[in-house]
C-alpha positions as CSV (number, residue, x, y, z in Angstrom):
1,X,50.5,-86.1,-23.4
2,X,47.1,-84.9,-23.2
3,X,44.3,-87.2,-22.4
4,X,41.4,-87.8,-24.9
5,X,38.1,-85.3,-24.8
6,X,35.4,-87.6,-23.8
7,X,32.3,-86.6,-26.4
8,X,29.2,-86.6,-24.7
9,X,26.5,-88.7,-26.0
10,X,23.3,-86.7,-26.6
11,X,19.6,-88.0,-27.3
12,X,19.6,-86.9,-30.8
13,X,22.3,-89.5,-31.1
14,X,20.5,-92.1,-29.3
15,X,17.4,-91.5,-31.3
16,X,19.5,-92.0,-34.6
17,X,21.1,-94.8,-33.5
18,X,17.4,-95.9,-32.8
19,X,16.3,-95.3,-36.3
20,X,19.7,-97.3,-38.0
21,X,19.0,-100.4,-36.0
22,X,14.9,-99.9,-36.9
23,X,16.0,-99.7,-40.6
24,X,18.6,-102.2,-40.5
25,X,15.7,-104.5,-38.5
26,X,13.4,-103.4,-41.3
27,X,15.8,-104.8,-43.9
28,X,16.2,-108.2,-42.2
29,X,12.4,-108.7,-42.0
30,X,12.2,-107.9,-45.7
31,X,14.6,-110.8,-46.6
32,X,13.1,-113.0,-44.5
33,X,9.9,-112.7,-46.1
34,X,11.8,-112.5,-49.7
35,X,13.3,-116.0,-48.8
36,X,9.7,-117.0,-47.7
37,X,8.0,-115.8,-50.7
38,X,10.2,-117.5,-52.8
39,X,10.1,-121.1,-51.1
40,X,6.3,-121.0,-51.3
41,X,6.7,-120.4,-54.9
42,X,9.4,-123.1,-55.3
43,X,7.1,-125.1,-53.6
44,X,3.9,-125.0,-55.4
45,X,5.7,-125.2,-58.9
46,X,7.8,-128.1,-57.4
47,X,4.1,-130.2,-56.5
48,X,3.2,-129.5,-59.9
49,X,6.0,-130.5,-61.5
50,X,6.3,-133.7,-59.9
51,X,2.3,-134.6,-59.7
52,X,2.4,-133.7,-63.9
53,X,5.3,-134.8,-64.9
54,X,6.8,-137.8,-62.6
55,X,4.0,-139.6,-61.3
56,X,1.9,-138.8,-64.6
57,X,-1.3,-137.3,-62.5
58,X,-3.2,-134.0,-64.7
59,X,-4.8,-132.4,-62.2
60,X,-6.5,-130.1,-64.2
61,X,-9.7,-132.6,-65.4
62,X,-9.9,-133.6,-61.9
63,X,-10.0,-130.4,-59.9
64,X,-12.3,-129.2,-62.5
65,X,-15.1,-132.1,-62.0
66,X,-14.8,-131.3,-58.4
67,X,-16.0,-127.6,-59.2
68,X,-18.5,-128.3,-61.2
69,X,-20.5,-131.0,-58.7
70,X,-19.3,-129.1,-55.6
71,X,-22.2,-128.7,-53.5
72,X,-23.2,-128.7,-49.6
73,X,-20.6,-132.1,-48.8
74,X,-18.1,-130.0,-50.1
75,X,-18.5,-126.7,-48.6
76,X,-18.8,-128.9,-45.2
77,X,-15.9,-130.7,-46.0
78,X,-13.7,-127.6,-46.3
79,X,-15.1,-125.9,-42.9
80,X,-13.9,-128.9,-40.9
81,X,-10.9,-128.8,-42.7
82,X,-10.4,-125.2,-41.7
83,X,-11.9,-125.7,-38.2
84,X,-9.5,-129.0,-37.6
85,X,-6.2,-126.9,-38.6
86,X,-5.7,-126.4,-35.0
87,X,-4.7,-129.6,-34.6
88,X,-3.6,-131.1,-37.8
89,X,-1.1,-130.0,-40.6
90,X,-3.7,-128.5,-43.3
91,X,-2.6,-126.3,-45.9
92,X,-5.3,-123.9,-44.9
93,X,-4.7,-121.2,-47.7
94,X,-5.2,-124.1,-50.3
95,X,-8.6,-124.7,-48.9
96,X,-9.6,-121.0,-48.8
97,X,-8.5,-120.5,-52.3
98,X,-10.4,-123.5,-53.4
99,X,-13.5,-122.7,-51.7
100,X,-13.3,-119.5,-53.6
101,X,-13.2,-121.0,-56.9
102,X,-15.9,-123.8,-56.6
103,X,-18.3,-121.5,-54.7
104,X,-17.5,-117.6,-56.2
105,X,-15.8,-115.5,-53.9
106,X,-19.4,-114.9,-51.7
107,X,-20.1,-117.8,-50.5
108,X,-16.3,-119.0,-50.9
109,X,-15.4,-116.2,-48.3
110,X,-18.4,-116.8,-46.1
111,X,-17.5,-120.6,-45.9
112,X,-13.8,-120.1,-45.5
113,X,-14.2,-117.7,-42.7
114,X,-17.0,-120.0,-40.4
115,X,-14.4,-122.9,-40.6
116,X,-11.3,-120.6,-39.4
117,X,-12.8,-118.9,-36.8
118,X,-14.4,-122.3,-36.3
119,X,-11.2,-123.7,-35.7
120,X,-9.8,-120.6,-33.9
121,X,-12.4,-120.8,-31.2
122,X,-11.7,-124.7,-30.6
123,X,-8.2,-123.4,-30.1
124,X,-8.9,-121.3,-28.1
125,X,-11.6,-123.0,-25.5
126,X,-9.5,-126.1,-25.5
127,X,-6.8,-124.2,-23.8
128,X,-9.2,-121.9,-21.9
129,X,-10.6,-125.3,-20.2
130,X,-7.8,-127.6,-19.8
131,X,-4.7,-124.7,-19.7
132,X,-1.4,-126.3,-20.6
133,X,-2.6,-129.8,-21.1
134,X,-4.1,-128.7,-24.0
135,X,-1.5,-126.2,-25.3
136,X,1.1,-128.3,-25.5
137,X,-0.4,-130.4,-27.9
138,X,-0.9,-127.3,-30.0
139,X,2.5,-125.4,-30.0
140,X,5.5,-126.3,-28.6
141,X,6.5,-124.6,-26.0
142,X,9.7,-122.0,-26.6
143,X,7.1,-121.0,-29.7
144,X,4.5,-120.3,-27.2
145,X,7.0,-118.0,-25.2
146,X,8.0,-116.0,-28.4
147,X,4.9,-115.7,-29.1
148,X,3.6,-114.8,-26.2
149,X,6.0,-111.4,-25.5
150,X,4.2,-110.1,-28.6
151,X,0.9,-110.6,-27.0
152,X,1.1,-109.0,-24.2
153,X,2.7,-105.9,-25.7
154,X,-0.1,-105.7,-28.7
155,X,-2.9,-108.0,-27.2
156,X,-6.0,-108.0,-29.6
157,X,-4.0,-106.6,-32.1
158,X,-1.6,-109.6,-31.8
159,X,-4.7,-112.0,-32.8
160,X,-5.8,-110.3,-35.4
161,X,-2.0,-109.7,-37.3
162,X,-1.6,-113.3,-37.0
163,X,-4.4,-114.8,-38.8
164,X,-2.6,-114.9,-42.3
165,X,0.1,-116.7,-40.7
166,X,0.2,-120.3,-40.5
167,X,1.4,-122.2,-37.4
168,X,1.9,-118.7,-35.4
169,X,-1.9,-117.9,-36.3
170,X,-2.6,-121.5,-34.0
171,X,-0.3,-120.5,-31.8
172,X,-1.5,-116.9,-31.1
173,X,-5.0,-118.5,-30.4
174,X,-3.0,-120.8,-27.4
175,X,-1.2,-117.9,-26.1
176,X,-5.1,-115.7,-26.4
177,X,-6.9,-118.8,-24.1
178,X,-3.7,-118.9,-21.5
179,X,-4.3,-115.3,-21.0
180,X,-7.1,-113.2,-18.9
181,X,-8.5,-112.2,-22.5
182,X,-12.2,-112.4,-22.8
183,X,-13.8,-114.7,-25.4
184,X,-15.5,-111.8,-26.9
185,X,-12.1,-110.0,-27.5
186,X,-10.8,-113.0,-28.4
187,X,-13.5,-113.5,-31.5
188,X,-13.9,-109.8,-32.9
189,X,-9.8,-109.4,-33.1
190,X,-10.1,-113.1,-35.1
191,X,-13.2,-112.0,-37.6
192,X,-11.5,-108.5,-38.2
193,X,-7.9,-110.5,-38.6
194,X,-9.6,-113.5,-41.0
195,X,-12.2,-111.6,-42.9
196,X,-10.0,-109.9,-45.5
197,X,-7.6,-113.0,-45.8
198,X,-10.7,-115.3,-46.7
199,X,-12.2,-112.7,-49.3
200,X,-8.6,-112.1,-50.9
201,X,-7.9,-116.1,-51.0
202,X,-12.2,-116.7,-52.4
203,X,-10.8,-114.0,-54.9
204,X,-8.1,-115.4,-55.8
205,X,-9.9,-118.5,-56.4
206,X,-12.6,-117.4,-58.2
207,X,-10.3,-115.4,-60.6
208,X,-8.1,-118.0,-61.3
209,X,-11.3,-120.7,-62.1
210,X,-12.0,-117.6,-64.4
211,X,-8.6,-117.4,-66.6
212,X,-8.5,-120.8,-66.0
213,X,-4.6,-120.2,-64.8
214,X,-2.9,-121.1,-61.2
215,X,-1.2,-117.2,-61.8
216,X,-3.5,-115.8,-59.6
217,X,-3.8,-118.0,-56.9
218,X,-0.4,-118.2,-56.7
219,X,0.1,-114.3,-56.5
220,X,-2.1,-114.5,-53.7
221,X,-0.9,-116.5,-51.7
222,X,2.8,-115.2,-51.6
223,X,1.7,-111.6,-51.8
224,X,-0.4,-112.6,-48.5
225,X,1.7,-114.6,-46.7
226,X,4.7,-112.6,-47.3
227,X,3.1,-109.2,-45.9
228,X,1.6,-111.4,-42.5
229,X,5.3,-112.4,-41.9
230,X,6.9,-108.5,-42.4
231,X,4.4,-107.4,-40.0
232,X,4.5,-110.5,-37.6
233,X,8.5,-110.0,-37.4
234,X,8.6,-106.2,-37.2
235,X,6.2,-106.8,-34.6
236,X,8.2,-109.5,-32.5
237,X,11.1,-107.5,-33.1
238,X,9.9,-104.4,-30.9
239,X,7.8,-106.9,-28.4
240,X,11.9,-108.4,-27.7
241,X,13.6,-104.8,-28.1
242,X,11.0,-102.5,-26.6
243,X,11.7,-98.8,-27.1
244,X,12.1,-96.7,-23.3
């Protein structure tokens, strides 16, 4: 009985197999962000629901008071908002979106974007001065390891990817002050990163003051945050499979 012809396995193979897995990865990400898209939307409509038509609260009279008497307190109040997301649990996109409708998307965007990069930079020099101490009261740890295997594949790039991102955005600036990058890096891949978020969100904001309709906010938001999370996880996915 003859014994089986081994087949030798050439690179053109090798690279196909490559591309499969790349497009099978691609796919995965895709659904990920579908399923993400989709609970954000659940979510919002779920709030309104349930502010509206449980507990009896329109928001509509009092968000638009707020608009129309927002003035200096206000714009300060949502830069400290922005700048303390490092450290607390605030929807951050909501407060962009707003600031675009009560201020126009001009000063909406310029506001938005001094109180995350604001709050970026505290991340960032608290970990810088005080190294883990500080970090761990940011990001948990195993997070910080993902995280940090993209960064120091894509480095500056990482930064800036992440900024529509919440959570990994925070994270990204821990991993940024834990490494040898300088400050100056550090702030340029943040403003190119948070620039275009905060003017798409002041948009956004504005629009939906205009058509006096949630529609476009809510577009927005999941077109935005589901695009940052394709790119974040095709970009983990080849810092933790790096191609030879």
């Amino acid at each position: 009985m003859r014994s089986p012809v081994a087949v030798p396995f050439r690179s053109s193979d090798a690279r196909i197999v490559r591309r499969l897995a790349d497009i099978g990865g691609s796919i995965l990400h895709v659904k990920h962000a579908l399923i993400l898209i989709g609970s954000v939307a659940l979510a919002i409509i779920a709030s309104k629901l349930i502010l509206e038509n449980v507990l009896g609260i329109d928001l509509d009279p009092l968000i638009k008071n707020w608009m129309a008497h927002a003035g200096t307190g206000s714009a300060l109040t949502m830069i400290a908002l922005l700048a303390a997301d490092i450290l607390l649990p605030i929807p951050s996109s909501l407060i962009m979106i707003l600031s675009g409708a009560a201020f126009g998307v001009v000063w909406g965007s310029i506001f938005s974007l001094v109180g995350s990069i604001g709050g970026e930079w505290l991340g960032f020099e608290m970990v810088r001065r005080y190294g883990k101490a500080a970090s761990e009261r940011i990001a948990g740890e195993d997070e910080i390891a993902r995280v940090g295997r993209m960064f120091d594949r894509y480095g500056a790039a990482a930064v800036a990817i992440t900024r529509a991102l919440p959570v990994i955005m925070e994270t990204t600036s821990v991993v940024a002050g834990l490494s040898q990058m300088t400050r100056r890096t550090f702030l340029l891949a943040s403003l190119l990163g948070t620039a275009p978020i905060v003017v798409i969100y002041a948009y956004a904001g504005a629009v939906s003051r205009e058509t006096n309709s949630v529609l476009p906010a809510v577009i927005m938001l999941i077109a935005v945050a589901g695009f940052g999370w394709i790119v974040y996880k095709a970009r983990m996915s080849d810092a933790q499979n790096p191609t030879t």
